[in-house]
C-alpha positions as CSV (number, residue, x, y, z in Angstrom):
1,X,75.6,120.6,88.5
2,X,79.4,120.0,87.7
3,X,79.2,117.2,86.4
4,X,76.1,117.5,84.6
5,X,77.6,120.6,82.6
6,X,80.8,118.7,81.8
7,X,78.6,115.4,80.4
8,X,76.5,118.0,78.1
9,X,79.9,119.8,77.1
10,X,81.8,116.3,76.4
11,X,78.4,115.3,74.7
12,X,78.3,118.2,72.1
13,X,82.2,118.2,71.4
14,X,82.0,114.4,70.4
15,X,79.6,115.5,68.0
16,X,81.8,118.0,67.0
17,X,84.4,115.7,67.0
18,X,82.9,113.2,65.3
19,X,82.2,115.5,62.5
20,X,86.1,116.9,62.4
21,X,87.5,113.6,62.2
22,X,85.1,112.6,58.9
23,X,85.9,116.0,57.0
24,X,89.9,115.2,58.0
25,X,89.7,111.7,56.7
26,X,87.6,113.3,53.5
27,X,90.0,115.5,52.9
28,X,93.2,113.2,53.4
29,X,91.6,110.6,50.7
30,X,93.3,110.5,47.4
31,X,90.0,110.4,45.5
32,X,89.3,113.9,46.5
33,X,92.0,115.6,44.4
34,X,91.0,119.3,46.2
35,X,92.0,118.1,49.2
36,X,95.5,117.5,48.2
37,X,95.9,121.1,46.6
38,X,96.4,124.3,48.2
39,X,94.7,124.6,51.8
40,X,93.2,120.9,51.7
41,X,96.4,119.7,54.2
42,X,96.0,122.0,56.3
43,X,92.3,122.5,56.7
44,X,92.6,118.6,57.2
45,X,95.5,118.6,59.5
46,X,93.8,121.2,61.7
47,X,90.6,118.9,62.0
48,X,92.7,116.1,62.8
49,X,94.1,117.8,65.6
50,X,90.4,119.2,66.9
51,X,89.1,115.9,66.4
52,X,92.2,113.9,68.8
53,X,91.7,116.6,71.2
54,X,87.8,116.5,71.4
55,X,87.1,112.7,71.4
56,X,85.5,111.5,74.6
57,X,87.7,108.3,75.9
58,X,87.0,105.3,77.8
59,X,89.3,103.2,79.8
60,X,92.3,101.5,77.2
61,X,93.6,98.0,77.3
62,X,97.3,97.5,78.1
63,X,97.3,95.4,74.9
64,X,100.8,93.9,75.2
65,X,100.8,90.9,73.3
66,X,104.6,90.0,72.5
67,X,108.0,90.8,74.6
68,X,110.9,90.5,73.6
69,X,114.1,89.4,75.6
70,X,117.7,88.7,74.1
71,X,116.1,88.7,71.1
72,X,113.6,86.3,71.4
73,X,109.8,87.0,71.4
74,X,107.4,85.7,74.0
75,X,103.9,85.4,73.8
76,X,102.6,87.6,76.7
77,X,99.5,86.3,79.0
78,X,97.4,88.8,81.0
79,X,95.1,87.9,83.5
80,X,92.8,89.2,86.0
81,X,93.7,87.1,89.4
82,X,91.8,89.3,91.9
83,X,88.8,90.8,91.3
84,X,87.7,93.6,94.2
85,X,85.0,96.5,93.6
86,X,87.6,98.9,94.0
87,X,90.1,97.5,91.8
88,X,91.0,94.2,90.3
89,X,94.9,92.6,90.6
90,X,96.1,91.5,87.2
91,X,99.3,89.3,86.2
92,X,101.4,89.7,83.5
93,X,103.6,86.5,82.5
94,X,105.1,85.2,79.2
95,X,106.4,81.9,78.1
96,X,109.6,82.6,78.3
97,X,110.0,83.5,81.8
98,X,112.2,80.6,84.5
99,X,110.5,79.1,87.1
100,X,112.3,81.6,89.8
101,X,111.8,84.7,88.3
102,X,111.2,87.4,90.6
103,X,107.6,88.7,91.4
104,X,106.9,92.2,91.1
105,X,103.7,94.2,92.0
106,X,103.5,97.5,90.5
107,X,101.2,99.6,92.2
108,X,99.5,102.1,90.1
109,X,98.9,106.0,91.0
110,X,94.8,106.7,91.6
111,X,95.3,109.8,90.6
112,X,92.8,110.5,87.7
113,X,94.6,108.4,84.8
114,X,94.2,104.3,84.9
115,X,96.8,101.8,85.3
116,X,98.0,101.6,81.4
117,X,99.4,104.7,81.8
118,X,102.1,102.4,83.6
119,X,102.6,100.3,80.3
120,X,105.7,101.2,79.5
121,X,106.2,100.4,83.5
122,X,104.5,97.0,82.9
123,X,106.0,96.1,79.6
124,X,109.7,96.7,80.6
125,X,109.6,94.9,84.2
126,X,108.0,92.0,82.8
127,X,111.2,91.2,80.6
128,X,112.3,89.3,83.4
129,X,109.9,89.1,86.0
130,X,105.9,87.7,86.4
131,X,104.2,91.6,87.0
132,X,101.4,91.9,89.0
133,X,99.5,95.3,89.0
134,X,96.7,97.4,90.6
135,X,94.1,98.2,88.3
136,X,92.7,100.6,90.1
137,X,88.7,101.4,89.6
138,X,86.5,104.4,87.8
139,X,84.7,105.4,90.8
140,X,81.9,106.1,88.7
141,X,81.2,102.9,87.9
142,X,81.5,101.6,91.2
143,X,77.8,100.9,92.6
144,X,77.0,102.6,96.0
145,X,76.4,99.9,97.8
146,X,80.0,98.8,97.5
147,X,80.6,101.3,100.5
148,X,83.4,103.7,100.3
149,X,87.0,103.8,99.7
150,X,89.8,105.9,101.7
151,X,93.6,105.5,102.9
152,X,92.7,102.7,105.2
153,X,91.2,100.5,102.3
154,X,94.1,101.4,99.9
155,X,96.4,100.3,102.3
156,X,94.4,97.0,102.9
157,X,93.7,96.6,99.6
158,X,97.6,96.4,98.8
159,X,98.0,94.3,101.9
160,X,95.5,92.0,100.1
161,X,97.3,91.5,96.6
162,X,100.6,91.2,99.1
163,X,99.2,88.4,100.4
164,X,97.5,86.9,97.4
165,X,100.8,86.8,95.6
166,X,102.8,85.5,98.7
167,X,105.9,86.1,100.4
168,X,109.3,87.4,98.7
169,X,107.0,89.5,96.6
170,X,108.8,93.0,95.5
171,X,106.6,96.1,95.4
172,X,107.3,99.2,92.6
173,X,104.7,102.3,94.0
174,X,105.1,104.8,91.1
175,X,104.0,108.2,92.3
176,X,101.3,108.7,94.4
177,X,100.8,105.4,95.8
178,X,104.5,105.7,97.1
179,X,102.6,107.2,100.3
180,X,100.5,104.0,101.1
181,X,102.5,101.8,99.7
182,X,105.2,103.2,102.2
183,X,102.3,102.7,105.0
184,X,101.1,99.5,104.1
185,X,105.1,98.0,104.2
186,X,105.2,99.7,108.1
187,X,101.7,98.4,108.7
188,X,103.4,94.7,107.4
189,X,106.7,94.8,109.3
190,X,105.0,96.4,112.9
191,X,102.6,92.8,112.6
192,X,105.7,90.3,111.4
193,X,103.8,89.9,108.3
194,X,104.9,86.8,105.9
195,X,104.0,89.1,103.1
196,X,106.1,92.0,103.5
197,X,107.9,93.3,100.8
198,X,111.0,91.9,99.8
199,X,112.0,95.1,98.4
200,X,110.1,98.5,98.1
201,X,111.1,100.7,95.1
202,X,109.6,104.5,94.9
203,X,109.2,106.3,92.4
204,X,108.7,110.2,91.7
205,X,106.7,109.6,95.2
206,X,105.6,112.5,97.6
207,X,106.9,110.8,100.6
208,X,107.7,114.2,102.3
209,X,106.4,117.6,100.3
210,X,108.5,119.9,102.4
211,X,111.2,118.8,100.3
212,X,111.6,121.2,97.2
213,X,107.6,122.0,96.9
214,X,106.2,121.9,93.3
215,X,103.4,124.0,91.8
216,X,100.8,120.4,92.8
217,X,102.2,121.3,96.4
218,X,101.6,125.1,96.9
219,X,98.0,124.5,95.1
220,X,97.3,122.0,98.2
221,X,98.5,124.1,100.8
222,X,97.0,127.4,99.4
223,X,93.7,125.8,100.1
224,X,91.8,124.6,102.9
225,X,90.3,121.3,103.5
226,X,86.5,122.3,103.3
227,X,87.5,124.5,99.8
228,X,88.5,121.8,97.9
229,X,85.2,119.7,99.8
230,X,82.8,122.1,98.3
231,X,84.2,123.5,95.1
232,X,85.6,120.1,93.4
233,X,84.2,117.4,94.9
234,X,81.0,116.5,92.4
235,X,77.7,113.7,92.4
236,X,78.6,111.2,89.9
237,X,75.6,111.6,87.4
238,X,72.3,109.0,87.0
239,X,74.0,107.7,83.5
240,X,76.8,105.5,85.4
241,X,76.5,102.4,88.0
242,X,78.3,104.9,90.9
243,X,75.4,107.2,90.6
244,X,75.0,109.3,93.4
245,X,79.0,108.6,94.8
246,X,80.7,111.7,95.6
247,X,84.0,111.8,93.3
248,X,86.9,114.1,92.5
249,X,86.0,113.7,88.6
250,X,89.1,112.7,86.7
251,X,88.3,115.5,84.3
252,X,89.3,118.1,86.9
253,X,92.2,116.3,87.2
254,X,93.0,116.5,83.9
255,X,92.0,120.3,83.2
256,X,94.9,120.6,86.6
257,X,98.0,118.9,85.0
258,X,97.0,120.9,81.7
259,X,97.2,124.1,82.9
260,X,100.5,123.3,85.1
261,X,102.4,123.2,81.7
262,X,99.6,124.6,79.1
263,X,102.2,126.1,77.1
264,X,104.1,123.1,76.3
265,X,100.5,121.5,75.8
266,X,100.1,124.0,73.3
267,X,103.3,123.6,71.7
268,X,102.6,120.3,71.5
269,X,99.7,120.0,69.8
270,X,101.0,123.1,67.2
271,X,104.0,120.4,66.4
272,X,101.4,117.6,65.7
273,X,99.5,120.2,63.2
274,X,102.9,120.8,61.4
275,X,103.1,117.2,60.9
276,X,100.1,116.2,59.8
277,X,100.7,118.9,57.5
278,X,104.0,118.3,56.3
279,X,102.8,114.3,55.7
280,X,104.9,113.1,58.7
281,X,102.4,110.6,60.2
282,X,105.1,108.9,62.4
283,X,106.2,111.9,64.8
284,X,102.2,112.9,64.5
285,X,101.0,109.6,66.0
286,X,103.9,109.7,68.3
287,X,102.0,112.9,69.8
288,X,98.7,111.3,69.6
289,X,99.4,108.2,71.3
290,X,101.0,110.1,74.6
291,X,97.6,112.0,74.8
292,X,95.5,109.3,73.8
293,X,96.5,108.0,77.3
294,X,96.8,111.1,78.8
295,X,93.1,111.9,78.2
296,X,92.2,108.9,79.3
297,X,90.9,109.8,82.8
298,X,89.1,108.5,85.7
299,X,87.5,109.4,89.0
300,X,88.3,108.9,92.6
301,X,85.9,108.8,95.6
302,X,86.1,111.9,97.3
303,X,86.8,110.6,100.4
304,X,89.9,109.2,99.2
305,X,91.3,112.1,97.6
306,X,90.4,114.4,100.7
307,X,92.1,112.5,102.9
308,X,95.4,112.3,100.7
309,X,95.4,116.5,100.2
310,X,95.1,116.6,103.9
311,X,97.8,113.5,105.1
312,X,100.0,113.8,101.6
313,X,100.1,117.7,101.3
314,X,98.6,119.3,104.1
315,X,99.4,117.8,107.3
316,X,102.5,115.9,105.9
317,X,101.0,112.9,108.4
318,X,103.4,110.4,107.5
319,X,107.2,112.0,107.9
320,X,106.0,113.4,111.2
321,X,104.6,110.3,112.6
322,X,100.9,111.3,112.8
323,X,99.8,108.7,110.1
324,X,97.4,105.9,111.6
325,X,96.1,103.1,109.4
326,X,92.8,102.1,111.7
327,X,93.0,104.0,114.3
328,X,96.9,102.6,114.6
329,X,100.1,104.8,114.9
330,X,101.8,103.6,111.8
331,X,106.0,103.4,112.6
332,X,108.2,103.5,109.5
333,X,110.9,102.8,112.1
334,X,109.7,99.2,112.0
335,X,110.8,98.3,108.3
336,X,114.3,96.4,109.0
337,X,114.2,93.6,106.4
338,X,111.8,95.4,103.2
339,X,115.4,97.0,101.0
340,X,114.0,100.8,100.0
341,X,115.0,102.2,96.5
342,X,113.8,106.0,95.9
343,X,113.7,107.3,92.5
344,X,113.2,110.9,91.8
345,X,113.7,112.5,88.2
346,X,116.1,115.4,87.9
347,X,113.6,117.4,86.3
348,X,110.5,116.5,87.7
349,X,107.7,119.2,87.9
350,X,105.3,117.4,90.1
351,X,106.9,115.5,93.2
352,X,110.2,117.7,93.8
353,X,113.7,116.5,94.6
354,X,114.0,114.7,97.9
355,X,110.3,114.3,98.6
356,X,111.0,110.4,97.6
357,X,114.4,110.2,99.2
358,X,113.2,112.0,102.7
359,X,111.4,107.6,103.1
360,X,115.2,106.7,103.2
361,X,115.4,109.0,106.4
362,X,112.5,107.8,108.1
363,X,113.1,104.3,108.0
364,X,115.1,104.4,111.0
365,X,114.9,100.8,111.6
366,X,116.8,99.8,108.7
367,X,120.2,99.6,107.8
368,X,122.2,101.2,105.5
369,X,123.1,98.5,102.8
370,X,119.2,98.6,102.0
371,X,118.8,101.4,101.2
372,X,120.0,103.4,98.2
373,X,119.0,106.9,95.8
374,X,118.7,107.0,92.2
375,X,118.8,110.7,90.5
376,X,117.6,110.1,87.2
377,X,119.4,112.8,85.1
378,X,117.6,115.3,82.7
379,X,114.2,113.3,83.5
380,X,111.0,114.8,84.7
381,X,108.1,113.1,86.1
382,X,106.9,110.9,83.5
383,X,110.2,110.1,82.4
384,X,111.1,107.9,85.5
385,X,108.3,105.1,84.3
386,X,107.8,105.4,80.4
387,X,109.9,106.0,77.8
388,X,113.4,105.4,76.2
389,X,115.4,106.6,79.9
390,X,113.3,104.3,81.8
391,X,114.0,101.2,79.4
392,X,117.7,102.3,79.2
393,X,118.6,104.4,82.6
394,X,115.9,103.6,85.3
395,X,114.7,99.4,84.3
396,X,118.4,98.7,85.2
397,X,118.8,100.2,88.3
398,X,115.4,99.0,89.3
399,X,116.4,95.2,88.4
400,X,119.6,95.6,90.0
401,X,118.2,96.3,93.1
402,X,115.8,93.6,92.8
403,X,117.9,90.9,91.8
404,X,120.4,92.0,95.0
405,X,117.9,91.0,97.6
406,X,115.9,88.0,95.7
407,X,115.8,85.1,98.0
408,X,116.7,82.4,96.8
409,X,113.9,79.8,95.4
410,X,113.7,76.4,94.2
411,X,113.1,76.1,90.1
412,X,108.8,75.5,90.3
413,X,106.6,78.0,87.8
414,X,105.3,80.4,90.1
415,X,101.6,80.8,89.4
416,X,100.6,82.6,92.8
């Protein structure tokens, strides 16, 4: 019935929507003279704004076409070189790259948003290095007889594109997938896997959420297990290929990290309004292209996201050594070789200070010249992967780290 009731409500505000955004545009044209006059800007700014915010979205395209690098531009290629039902691997590359430049798999959060939400991630990395990245399914769309997806399969399924892209490869988990991807390096290095990780770079990751709990953690522990079974887990409806998949619907997800900060939300949107109205398209569409993405949601199977609330923020499996990856004690003891970088934002609302650092702890195994902590200053949560401090502050450190354990290789175009 949940999600049922949210498809008739999204149905009726794109309607709505629909309708705002023809009277804005109306209103805005210069051959309607009484829109320019008196309330016209306003009335027209104000259904710009309801129309942005009521628009029903669909999964966007990274669309990164160009890069540019020392001041040249280079035509970018993507490229989907893994397909899987529960995500496909894609590769990012541009002409202008050297035969030996560093592989990098950013692994995206399943967390409710899709993997362009890590554009900025994407865009910057791929400067000097062939990107790969996890684009991570709608569960909805995802047929039944697929089977399911949980920890385990994440884990393999990163193990997978480890392998696919070959040895030497260096891993970025922003957020979320810091957990698993944390797991899956163990799982590598306790099997004397070819494919481990060169390096391992985590980012705003909730490694440990003892550490400096946020508002995310106390709504997990405040909770039990079977609540959050019954009350937000939904049937994905008849309409999409995943009918009948029990999901956490990405629109809960969404209505969650509103009301964390609904305020600033608020504030946000009031400051678009002021610039519509005031004729300042730039900063407007500024605003509108952060939510544009933002909105831009996705579900998860429930299994999956059960299992995290309960390892991740419930049971804290993984920093005290209960974690198992099928039906295996997973040891983070055994990463010696895989150099960890943990990132954490200064102001981050959503994984606290020293939940990502608390990996550097646990990695008992390995030595102190591979590891390191970088406290981004005056930067909250999606600050450390988008944005003008990333490019400027958090890129460098990132590469840095990178280039300081990159093995060396002969001069072929890597094409993996």
């Amino acid at each position: 019935m949940l999600y049922n009731a949210y498809e008739l409500q999204r149905a009726m505000l794109g309607g709505a929507a629909a309708w705002a955004s023809v009277g804005a545009e109306l209103l805005s044209n210069p051959i309607f003279p009484a829109g320019q006059i008196g309330l016209g800007p306003v009335i027209a700014s104000a259904l710009d704004v309801f129309a942005h915010a009521a628009t029903p979205r669909g999964k966007p395209d990274f669309d990164i076409e160009t890069v540019s690098v020392d001041g040249q531009t280079h035509n970018v290629t993507e490229a989907i070189v893994q397909h899987r039902p529960f995500g496909n691997l894609l590769r990012f590359t541009h002409d202008g790259l050297p035969g030996n430049a560093p592989r990098v798999l950013i692994v995206a959060p399943m967390s409710g948003h899709y993997a362009t939400l890590l554009r900025g991630t994407v865009a910057r990395m791929m400067e000097r290095a062939q990107v790969f990245i996890t684009d991570w399914a709608d569960a909805k769309m995802v047929p039944l007889e697929a089977g399911h997806f949980d920890l385990d399969d994440y884990i393999d399924y990163i193990i997978g594109f480890l392998e696919h892209i070959g040895p030497n490869t260096h891993m970025i988990a922003v957020c979320q997938p810091s957990v698993p991807s944390l797991a899956a390096t163990a799982v590598m290095a306790q099997g004397g896997h070819s494919c481990r990780p060169a390096t391992l770079t985590m980012m705003g990751g909730p490694i440990d959420t003892r550490e400096a709990p946020t508002n995310v953690n106390d709504v997990a522990m405040q909770r039990s297990l079977a609540w959050f079974e019954h009350t937000v887990i939904a049937r994905v409806p008849l309409a999409y290929p995943g009918a009948g998949r029990k999901v956490y619907p990405g629109f809960l997800q969404l209505a969650g990290f509103m009301s964390m900060n609904f305020g600033s939300h608020l504030e946000s949107h009031y400051a678009m309004f002021k610039h519509l109205v005031e004729g300042d398209g730039e900063s407007a569409n500024a605003t509108k292209a952060f939510y544009e993405e933002y909105r831009s949601v996705c579900d998860m199977t429930a299994e999956f996201y059960l299992q995290t609330v309960e390892h991740v923020f419930q049971r804290h499996s993984l920093p005290n050594g209960e974690f198992v990856h099928r039906g295996r004690a997973i040891d983070l003891g055994s990463i010696k070789d895989t150099a960890l970088l943990a990132v954490e934002g200064e102001r981050d609302d959503i994984s606290g200070i020293g939940q990502t650092k608390a990996a550097l702890h646990f990695a008992t195994g390995l030595s102190e010249d591979r590891k390191r902590y970088f406290l981004a200053p005056d930067v909250g949560h999606y600050g450390i992967f988008n944005g003008g401090k990333w490019r400027s502050l958090i890129a460098p450190v990132v590469e840095d780290w990178i280039a300081r354990h990159e093995p060396s290789k002969p001069q072929v175009l890597a094409l993996a």
